[in-house]
ZAMARGU-4260 file (C-alpha; in steps of 0.2 Angstrom, whole numbers, plus 5000, padded with zeros to 4 digits):
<rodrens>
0) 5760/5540/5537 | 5758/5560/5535 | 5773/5567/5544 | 5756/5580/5551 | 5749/5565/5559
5) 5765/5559/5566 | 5774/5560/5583 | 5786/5569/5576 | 5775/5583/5572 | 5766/5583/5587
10) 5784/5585/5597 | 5791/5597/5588 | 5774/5607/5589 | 5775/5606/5605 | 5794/5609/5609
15) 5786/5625/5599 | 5774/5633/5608 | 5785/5629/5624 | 5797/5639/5616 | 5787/5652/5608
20) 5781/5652/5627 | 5796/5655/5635 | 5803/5668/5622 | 5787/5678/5623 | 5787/5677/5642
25) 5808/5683/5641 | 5803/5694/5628 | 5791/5706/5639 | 5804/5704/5654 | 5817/5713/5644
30) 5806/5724/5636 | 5798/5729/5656 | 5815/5728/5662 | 5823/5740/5649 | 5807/5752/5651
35) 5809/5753/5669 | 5826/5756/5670 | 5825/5771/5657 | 5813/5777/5665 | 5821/5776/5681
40) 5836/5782/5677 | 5828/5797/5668 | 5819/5803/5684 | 5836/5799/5695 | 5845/5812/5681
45) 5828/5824/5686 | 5833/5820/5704 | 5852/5825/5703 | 5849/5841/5693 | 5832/5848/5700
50) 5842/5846/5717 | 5859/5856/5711 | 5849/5869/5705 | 5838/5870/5720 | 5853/5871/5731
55) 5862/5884/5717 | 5866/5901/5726 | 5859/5915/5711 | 5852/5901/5701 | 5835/5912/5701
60) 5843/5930/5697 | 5854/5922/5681 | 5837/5912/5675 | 5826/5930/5678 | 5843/5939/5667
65) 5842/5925/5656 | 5861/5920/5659 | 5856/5905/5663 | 5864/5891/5651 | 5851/5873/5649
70) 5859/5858/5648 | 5855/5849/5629 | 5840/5841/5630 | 5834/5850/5647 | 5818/5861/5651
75) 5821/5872/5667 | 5807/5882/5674 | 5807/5893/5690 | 5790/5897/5698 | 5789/5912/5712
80) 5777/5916/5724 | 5775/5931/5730 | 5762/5946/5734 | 5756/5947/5714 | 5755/5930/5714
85) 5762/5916/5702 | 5775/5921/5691 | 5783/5908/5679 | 5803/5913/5673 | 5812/5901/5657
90) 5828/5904/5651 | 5819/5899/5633 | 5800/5901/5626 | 5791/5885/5630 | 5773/5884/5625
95) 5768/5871/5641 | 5751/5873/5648 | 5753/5874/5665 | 5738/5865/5670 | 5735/5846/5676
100) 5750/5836/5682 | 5762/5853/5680 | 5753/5864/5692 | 5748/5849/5705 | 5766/5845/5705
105) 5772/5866/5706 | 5760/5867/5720 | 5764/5853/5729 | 5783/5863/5726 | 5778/5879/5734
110) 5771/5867/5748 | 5788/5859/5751 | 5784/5841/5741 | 5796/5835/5726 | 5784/5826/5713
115) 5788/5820/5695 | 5774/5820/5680 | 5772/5819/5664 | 5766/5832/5653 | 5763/5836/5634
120) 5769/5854/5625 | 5756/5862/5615 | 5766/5853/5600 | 5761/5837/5606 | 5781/5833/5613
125) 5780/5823/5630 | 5792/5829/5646 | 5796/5820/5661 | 5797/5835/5672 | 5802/5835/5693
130) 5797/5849/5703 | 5805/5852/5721 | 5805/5868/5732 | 5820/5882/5731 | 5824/5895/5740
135) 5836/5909/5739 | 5848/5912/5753 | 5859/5928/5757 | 5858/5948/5757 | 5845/5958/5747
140) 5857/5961/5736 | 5868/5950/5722 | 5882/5957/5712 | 5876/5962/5694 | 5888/5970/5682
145) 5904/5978/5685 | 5901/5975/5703 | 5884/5985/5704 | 5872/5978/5717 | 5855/5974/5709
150) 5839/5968/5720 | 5832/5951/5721 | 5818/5946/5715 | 5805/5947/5730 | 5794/5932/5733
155) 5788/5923/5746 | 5790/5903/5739 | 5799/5894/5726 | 5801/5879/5714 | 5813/5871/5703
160) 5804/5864/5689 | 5817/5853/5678 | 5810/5842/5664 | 5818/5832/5649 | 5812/5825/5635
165) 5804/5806/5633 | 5806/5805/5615 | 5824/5798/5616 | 5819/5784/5630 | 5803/5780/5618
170) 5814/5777/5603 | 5827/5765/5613 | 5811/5756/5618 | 5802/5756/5602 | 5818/5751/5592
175) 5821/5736/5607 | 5802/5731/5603 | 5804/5729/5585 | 5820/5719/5588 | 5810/5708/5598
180) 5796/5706/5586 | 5808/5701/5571 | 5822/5691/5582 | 5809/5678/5593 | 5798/5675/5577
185) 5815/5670/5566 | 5821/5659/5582 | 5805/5652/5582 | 5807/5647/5563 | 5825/5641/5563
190) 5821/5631/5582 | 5807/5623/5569 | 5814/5617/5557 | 5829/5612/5569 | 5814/5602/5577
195) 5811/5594/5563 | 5826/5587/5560 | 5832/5581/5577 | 5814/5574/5578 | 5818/5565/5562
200) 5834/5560/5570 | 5828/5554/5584 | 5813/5545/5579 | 5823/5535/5565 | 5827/5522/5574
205) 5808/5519/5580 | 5804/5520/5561 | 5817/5507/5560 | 5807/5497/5574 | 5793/5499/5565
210) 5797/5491/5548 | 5807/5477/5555 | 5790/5473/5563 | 5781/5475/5547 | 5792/5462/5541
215) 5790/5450/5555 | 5775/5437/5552 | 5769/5423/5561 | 5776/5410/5550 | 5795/5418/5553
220) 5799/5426/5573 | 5816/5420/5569 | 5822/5442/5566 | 5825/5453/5578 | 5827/5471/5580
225) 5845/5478/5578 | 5848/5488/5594 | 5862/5501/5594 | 5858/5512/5611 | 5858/5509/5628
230) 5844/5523/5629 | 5823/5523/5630 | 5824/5519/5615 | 5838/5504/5615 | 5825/5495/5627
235) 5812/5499/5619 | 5821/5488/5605 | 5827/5476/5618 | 5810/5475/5627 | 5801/5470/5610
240) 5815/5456/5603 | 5810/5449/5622 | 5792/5449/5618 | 5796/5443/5599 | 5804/5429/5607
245) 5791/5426/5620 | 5779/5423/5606 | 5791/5414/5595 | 5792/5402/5610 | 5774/5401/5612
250) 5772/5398/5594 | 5782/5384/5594 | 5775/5377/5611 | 5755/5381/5600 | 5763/5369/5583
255) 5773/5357/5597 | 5756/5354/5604 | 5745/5354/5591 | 5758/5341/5584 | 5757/5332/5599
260) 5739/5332/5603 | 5734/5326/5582 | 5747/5313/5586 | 5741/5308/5602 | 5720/5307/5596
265) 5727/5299/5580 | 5730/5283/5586 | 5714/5277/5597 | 5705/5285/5582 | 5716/5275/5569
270) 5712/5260/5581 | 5693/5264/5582 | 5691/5262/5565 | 5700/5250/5560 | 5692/5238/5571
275) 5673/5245/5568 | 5679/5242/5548 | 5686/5225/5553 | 5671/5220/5562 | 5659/5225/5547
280) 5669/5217/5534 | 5660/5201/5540 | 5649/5192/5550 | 5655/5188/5567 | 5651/5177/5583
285) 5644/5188/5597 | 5662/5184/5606 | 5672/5193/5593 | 5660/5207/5591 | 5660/5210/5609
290) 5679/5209/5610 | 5680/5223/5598 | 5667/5233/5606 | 5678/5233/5621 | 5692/5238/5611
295) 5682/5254/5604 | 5678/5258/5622 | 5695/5257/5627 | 5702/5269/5614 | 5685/5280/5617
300) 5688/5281/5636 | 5706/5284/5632 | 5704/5297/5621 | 5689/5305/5631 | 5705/5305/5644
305) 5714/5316/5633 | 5701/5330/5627 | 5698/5333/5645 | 5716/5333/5651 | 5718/5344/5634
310) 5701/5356/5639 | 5708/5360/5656 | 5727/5364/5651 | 5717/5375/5638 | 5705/5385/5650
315) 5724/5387/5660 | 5733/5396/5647 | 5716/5406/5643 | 5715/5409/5664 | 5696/5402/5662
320) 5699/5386/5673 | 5689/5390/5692 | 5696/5387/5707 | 5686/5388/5723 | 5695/5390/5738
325) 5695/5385/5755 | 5703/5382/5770 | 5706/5363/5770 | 5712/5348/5782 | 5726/5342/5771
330) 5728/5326/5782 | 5709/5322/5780 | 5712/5324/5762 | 5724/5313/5759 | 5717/5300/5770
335) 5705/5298/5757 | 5716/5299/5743 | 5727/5287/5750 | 5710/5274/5752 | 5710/5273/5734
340) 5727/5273/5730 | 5729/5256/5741 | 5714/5249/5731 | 5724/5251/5716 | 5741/5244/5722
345) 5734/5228/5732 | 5726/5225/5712 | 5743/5228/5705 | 5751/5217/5720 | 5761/5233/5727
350) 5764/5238/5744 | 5756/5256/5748 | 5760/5264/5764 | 5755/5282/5770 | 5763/5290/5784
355) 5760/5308/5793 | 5770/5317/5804 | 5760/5333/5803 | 5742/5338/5801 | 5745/5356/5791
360) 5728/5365/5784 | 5731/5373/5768 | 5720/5387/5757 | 5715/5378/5740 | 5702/5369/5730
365) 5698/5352/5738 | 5695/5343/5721 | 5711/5349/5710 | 5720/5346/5725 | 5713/5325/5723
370) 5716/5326/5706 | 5736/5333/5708 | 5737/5319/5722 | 5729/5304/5712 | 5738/5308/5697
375) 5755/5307/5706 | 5749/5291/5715 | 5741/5285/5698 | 5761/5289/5690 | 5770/5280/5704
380) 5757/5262/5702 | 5759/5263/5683 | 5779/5264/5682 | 5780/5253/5697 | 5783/5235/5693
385) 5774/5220/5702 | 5782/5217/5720 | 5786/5233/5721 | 5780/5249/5734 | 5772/5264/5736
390) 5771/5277/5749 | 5764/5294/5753 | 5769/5304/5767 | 5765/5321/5775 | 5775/5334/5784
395) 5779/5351/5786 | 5794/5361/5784 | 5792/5381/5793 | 5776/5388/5784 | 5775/5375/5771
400) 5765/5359/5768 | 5776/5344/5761 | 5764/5328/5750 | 5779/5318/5745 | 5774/5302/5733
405) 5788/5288/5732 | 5790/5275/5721 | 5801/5258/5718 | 5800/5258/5699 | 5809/5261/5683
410) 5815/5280/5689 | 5820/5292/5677 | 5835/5297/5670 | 5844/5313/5675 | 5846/5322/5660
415) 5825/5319/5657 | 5822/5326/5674 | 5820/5344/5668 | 5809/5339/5655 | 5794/5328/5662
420) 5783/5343/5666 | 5782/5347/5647 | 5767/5344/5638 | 5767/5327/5629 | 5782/5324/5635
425) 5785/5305/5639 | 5802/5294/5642 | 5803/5281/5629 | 5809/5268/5642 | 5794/5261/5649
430) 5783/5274/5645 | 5773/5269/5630 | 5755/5271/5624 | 5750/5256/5631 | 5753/5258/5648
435) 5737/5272/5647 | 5749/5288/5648 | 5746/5302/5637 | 5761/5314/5645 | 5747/5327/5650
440) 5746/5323/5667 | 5762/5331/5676 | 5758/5346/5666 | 5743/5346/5675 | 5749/5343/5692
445) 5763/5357/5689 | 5747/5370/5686 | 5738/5364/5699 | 5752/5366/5713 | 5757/5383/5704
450) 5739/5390/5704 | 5739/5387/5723 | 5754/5397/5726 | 5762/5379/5727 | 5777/5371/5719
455) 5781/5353/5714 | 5798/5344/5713 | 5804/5327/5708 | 5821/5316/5714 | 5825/5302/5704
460) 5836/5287/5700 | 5836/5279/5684 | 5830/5259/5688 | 5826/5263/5709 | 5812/5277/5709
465) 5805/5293/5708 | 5800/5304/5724 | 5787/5319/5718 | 5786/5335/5732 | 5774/5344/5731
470) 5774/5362/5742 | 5760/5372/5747 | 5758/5386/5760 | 5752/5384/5777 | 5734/5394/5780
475) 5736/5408/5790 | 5725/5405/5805
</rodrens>
């Protein structure tokens, strides 16, 4: 498979572009971050000195006698007010148009506002200026040289104008930018192909998983997938040797009965037509052809038996058998079933009895509930020898409905018990072909009782009897 069309791909694509995401969104932060705090710190250095030199006793006489010294990097401009009008002092040439931002912010000065704007030279250089309101404190007089008094300046309003260059804040950001753009594209690269290999890493073992499963077919389940985590992908591996051994069982259980079921319709069909060939090998009297017709029906109603016991265990594994449900009189129930079952008994020369200490309605279908019933019943009179007794009884034990079917016969042994609900599965003692079993029908009872939300037991002594529970809920009334 292309590694493009892979999972892995896909995950580190993703683990990508969340990445990318998250770098980009980190990226602007700092880069918004940075910006506003060079910029702020700018305007508070506007702030500090714009206010010093407003505050500066003879600031405005030594910038007019151009003694005033600029800090590096500093514009300082003092605009006056007075009778002529508006006069602008520099202690150096600038070439700034005062129009826009500059004189909205100088007149918001003169008007006692502090402002900041950004304005451009007539060289195209960009300066972050502050404007606040001065004024000039103290006699009409400040000393000039060798002690001579010279007049100020008259003027009715000032303002401090103190700007500073963006240049060096732009550069710091454009340099931090172009950082940016060269360091998240490279960590995007090496996080990519670090992706890769940890998604290579981490996805071995399901390529592992894979192939071991490639290598598994239906003839051999015996191989297993080597798990070496307790992580996802450790049960992942131990959830599919479960399943691979789920269908290694059913596998066997599919040959088992398939086995079983050829071996079983083998025989009345071997019998069928050995007797049909017999029978046509030579002319008969109508007393010998009629015995061997009644042996072909025999094995014909015996095997018919079997298809249909087969058929419905078949629509159960499949889920297609119907059930039709209803709220039914157990007592009643087994009143009838019990009618018939005596029938059969007073033929064998048994003793039936069926007792009932409790009249429990239960929610099931009336004619798989006869069939689990007769085929119990059916059980206990064939393993039952002549002389001997059978009994059904009904109770109930808190919510649950109790059918017990006891018998006097040949019992089964203890370590057989766990076994006589399997399909086919017959005890040899007693329990040969010829006694009409086919080792279907306990299987069928156990499905019947377990689709009703039922269960079914068995107590047994090897040579004294068997005793069949079966347990079904109580309906809800």
């Amino acid at each position: 498979m292309s590694f493009f069309h892979s999972i892995k791909f896909r995950f580190t694509l993703w683990y990508l572009v969340v990445l990318g995401v998250l770098l980009g969104a980190f990226s602007f932060g700092i880069y918004f971050y940075m910006s506003s705090a060079l910029h702020d710190n700018l305007d508070d250095s506007l702030k500090l000195r714009a206010e010093q030199l407003s505050q500066n006793r003879g600031v405005f006489l030594r910038i007019e006698q151009d003694e005033f010294q600029e800090e590096l990097g500093e514009v300082v401009l003092l605009y006056l007010k007075g009778k002529a009008g508006l006069t602008q002092i520099s202690p150096r040439e600038l070439d700034i148009p005062f129009e826009g931002d500059l004189s909205d912010i100088v007149a918001g000065a003169l008007e006692g506002q502090r402002s900041f704007a950004t304005v451009q030279t007539a060289q195209g250089r960009e300066l972050r200026m502050y404007a606040v309101p001065a004024s000039e404190e103290g006699p009409g007089f400040m000393p000039g040289e060798r002690g001579m008094m010279i007049p100020k300046p008259e003027f009715e309003k000032a303002a401090v104008v103190v700007g500073r260059s963006t240049a060096e804040t732009d550069e710091a950001l454009d340099r931090l930018a172009q950082t940016l753009l060269i360091v998240v594209p490279l960590t995007i690269m090496v996080a990519g192909a670090g992706g890769v290999f940890l998604a290579r890493r981490a996805f071995k073992p399901v390529d592992q998983m894979t192939q071991t499963a490639l290598e598994i077919e239906e003839t051999d389940l015996s191989r297993r997938i080597p798990v070496k985590s307790r992580d996802e992908l450790g049960r992942l591996g131990s959830t599919l040797n479960q399943m691979i051994e789920r269908l290694e069982k059913a596998f066997k259980r599919q040959q088992q009965f398939t086995g079983d079921a050829s071996h079983e319709l083998r025989t009345p069909l071997a019998v069928i037509e050995a007797e049909s060939s017999l029978a046509l090998q030579r002319e008969r009297s109508a007393s010998d052809y009629r015995e061997s017709l009644e042996m072909i029906s025999q094995e014909a109603v015996h095997m018919s038996v079997i298809i249909d016991q087969l058929l419905t265990l078949a629509r159960a594994d499949y889920g297609a058998e119907q059930f039709v449900f209803e709220e039914i009189d157990l007592g009643e129930a087994l009143s009838d079933v019990a009618s018939d079952a005596e029938v059969l008994c007073r033929e064998k020369g048994l003793a039936f009895e069926y007792t009932q200490t409790e009249n429990p309605k239960v929610k099931g279908d009336r004619a798989k509930l006869r069939q689990l019933f007769l085929n119990l019943l059916a059980n206990a009179i064939r393993y039952t020898p002549e002389a001997g007794r059978v009994s059904i009884s009904l109770g109930q034990e808190d919510r649950m409905a109790v059918v017990a079917v006891s018998d006097t016969g040949i019992g089964i042994p203890q370590d057989e018990l766990p076994l006589i609900f399997e399909r086919f599965y017959r005890i040899d003692k007693g329990r040969s072909r010829g006694d009409g079993g086919s080792g279907l029908g306990l299987a069928i009872c156990k499905y019947i009782a377990e689709a009703q939300n039922g269960t079914i037991e068995v107590t047994s002594e090897d040579g004294k009897g068997s005793t069949f529970s079966v347990w079904l809920p109580v309906a809800v009334t």
